[in-house]
C-alpha positions in Angstrom: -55.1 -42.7 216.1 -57.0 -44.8 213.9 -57.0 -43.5 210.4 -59.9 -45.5 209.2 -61.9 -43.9 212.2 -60.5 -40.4 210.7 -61.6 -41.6 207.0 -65.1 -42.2 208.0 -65.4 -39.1 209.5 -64.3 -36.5 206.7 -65.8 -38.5 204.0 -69.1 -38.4 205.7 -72.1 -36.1 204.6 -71.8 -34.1 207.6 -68.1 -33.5 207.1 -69.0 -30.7 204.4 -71.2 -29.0 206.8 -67.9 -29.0 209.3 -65.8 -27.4 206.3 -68.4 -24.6 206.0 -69.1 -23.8 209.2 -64.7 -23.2 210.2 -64.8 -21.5 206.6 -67.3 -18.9 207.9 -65.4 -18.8 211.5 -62.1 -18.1 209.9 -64.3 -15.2 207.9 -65.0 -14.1 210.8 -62.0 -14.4 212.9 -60.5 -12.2 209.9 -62.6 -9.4 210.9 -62.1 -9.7 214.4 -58.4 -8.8 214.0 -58.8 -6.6 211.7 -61.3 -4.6 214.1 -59.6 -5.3 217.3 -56.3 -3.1 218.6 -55.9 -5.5 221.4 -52.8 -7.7 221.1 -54.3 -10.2 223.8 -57.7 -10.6 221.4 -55.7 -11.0 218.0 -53.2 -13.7 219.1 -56.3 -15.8 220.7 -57.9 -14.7 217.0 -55.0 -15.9 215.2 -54.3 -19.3 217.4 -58.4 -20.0 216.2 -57.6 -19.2 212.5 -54.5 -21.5 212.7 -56.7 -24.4 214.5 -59.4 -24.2 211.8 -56.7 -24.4 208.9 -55.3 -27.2 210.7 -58.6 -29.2 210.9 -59.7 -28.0 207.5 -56.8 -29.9 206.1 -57.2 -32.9 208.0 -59.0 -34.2 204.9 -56.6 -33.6 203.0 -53.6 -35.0 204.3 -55.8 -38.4 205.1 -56.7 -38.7 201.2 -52.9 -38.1 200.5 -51.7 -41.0 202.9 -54.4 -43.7 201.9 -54.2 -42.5 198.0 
């Protein structure tokens, strides 16, 4: 993968609308296991929550390697 393809991407404008958006989805997701007794419907809700922390640091790990 091409990091400066990657760069461009989380240091654009629309990058912070990205952040917010899996911010409110993992908000979300919290609830959803915390409301939900079914063991199929929380590991699906934790395997999203572990996605969006993943691409949420993206950002950071690429400012760490080029910095």
């Amino acid at each position: 993968m091409d990091i400066k393809k990657l760069m461009g991407l989380v240091t654009s404008p629309a990058w912070q609308t990205f952040e917010e958006y899996l911010e409110e989805d993992k908000d979300m997701t919290i609830k959803r296991v915390m409301n939900s007794s079914d063991d199929k419907e929380i590991a699906k809700a934790q395997g999203r929550f572990a996605l969006a922390e993943q691409v949420l640091n993206i950002r950071t790990l690429l400012i760490n390697k080029n910095g």
